[in-house]
N, C-alpha and C positions, 0 to 999 in steps of 0.2 A: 373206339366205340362203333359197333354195328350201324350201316345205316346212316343218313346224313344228318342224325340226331346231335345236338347240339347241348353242350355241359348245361347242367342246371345251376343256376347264379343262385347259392342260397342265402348271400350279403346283400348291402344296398350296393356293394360293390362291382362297377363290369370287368370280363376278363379283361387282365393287361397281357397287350399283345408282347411278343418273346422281344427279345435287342435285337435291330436289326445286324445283318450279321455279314452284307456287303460290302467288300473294303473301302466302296467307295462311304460308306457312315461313318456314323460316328459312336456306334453299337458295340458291345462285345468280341465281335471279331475285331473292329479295330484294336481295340484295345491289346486283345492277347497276340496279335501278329505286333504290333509295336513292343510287347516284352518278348517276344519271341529276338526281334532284331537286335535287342539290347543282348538278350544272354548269348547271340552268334557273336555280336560284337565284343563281348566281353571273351569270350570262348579267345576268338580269333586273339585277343591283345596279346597270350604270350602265347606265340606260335612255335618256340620251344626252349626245353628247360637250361638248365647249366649243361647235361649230358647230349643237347641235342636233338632232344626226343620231343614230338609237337602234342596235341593234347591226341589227337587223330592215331595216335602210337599207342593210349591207354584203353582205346572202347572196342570192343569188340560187338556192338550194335548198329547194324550195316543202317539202318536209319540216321544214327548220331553221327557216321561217318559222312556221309552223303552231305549233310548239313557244316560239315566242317572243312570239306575238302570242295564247297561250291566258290565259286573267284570271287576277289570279294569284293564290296558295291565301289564305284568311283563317287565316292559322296563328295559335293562340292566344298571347297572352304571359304565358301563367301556367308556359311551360314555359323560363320565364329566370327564375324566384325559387332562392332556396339550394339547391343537390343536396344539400347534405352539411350536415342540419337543428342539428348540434352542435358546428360548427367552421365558421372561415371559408371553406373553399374551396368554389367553385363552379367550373361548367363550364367558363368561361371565365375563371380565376383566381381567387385570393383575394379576400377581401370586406377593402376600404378606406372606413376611415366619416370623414367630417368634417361639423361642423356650421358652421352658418352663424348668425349671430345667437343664439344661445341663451345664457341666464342661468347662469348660473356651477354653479345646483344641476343644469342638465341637461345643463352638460357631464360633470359628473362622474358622469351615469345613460349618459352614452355612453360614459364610458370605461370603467365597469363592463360594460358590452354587448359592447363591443369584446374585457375577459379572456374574457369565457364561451364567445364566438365563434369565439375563438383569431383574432381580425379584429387588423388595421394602425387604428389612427387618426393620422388627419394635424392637424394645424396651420394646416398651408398647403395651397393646391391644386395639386397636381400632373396627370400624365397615367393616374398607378394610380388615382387615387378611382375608386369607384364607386356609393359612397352618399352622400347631400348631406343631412341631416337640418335641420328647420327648426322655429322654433317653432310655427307657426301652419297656419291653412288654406291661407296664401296666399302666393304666391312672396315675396321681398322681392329689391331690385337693389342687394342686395352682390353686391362678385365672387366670391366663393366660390360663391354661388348660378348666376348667369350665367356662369361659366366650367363649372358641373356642367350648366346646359340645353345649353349649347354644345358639352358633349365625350358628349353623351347617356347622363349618370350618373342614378340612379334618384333624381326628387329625394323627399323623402318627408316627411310631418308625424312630429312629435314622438309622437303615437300610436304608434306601430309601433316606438320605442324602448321605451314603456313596457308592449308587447304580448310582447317577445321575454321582456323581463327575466321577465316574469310566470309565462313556460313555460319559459326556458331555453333558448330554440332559437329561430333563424333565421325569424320568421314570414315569410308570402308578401308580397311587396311591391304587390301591385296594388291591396289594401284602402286603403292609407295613401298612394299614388303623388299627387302635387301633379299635377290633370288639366291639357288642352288644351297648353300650350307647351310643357313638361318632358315629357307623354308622348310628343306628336310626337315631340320631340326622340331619344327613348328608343327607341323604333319606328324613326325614321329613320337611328340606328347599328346597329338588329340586323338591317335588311335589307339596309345596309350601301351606303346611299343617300350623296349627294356632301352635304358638310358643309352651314350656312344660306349662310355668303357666298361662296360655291363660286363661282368665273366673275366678283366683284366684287373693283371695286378703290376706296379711300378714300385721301383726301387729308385731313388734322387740318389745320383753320384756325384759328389765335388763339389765345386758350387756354382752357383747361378749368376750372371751379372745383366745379361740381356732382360731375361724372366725371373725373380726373385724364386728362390724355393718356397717360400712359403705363400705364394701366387699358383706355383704349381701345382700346390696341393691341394689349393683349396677349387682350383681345376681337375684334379683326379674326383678327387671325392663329389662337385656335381655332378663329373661325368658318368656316377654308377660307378666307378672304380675304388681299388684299394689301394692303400702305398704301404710298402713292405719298408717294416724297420733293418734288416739285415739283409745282405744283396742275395740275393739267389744262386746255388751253385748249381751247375748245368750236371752234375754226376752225380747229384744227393739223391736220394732216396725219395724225401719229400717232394723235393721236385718234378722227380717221373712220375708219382702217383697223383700226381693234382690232373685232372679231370675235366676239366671246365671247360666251359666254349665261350669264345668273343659271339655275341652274338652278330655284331656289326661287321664283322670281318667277312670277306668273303669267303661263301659256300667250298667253295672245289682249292682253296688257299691251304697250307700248312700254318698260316697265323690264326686260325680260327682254333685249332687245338693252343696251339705254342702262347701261351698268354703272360709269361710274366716277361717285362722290360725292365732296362737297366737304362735309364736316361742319363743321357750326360750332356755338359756345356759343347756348344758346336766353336767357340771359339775358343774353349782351352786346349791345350796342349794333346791330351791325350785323344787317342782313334782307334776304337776295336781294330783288329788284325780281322774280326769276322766279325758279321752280321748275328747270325745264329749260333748256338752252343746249344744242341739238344731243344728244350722245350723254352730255354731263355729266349729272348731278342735282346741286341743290343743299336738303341736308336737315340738318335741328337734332339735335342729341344726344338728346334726347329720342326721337325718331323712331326714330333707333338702338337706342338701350336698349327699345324697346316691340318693335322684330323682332327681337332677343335675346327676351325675354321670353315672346313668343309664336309666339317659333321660326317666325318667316314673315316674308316680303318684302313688307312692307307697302305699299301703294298708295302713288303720294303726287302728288297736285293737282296739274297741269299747267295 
């Protein structure tokens, strides 16, 4: 409008001034820069497909590129501990505890945990757990344990059961969190990254006496992976055209192409003569249970 002339109010209504739009408010811009972080963060989760390719490979808008290819935040994870410090529910659902190897006197200090929580305890492992509690410093290779690194549940020492009981309330988990494989792991579901055996496929040769077969599989299959009913031949046809990529394997690595395994027992009898055969691997159970473990695609000798 011309002039410092001032709109005419033709309601009993006054103008309502705009949203403020400061990040420091709580107006409009907050708002759309908070959905803005959520679709970067979403953008960001698969950072690239079976062939390799990130999303930053499909846009040809130097804008969307810009926004894709910025490093991305160091967001804390102290802000995935209990919201709700007197009752089981958190953010992202209720609080599910099960333990894994513990002595008969500390399951019954978890199931005490569990009333005060108003928390689920399981028995078995299911897809709700979300807490893995253990006796010691150090992981052990029960499946309850490796089924909790593999679905990225909080694994934690026995400490932190006997922390809550003390106050009454949901202590922070990152004090008591079992480090290096279990947090990866933990980190790698809340960015909402492609599972450990994402893009791999395994074949079970022989049998199992250490790790049951059908423990292992039901380890392929959290891990994102697939098990092949028929062994792989390293000069098929089908085999050279498979495509995929491990996502977890390392970048500048030949196992990041090379994705199907042929597992075998480390204490039977038989011993590949060779590691590799074209696109195959051939690797010991052991091996396996140590990239469960430490939640990574471990190297392996060619």
């Amino acid at each position: 409008m011309p002039g410092n002339r001032q709109p005419t109010v033709r309601s009993g209504n006054k103008p309502c001034s705009a949203p403020a739009m400061d990040p420091a408010g709580g107006g409009a811009w907050a708002h759309s820069r908070a959905a803005l972080d959520r679709l970067e963060k979403l953008l960001r989760c698969s950072r690239c497909n079976i062939f390799g390719l990130r999303p930053v490979d499909y846009t040809d808008d130097e804008d969307m590129k810009s926004l894709l290819l910025l490093p991305e935040k160091n967001e804390s994870s102290s802000t995935s501990h209990c919201s709700v410090m007197n009752t089981g529910q958190r953010k992202d659902g209720p609080l599910v505890l099960i333990g894994s190897g513990l002595s008969s006197d500390q399951q019954k200090m978890l199931s005490e945990l569990a009333a005060i929580l108003k928390a689920k305890k399981c028995t078995e492992f299911d897809s709700t757990v979300t807490h893995v509690v253990v006796p010691g410093d150090a992981i052990q290779s029960t499946l309850k344990c490796m089924l909790g690194i593999l679905n990225g549940c909080w694994i934690l020492k026995f400490e932190w059961v006997k922390a809550c009981l003390r106050r009454k309330v949901c202590e922070q988990e990152e004090k008591y969190e079992i480090p290096e494989g279990p947090q990866r792991s933990r980190l790698n579901r809340e960015q909402l990254l492609p599972k450990l055996f994402d893009g791999c496929y395994f074949y079970l040769g022989g049998t199992f006496k250490h790790h049951p077969k059908d423990n292992l599989i039901k380890l392929v299959t959290a891990g994102g992976g697939q098990i092949l009913s028929r062994k792989p031949k390293p000069d098929s046809d089908v085999t050279q055209t498979i495509n995929t990529v491990a996502y977890h394997a390392r970048p500048d690595s030949d196992q990041r192409f090379c994705t199907q395994y042929i597992i075998y027992e480390d204490l039977a009898n038989y011993h590949p003569e060779r590691v590799r055969q074209g696109k195959v691997w051939m690797a010991p159970s052991s091996w396996f249970i140590d990239c469960v473990m430490s939640f990574e695609l471990l190297p392996l000798d060619s």
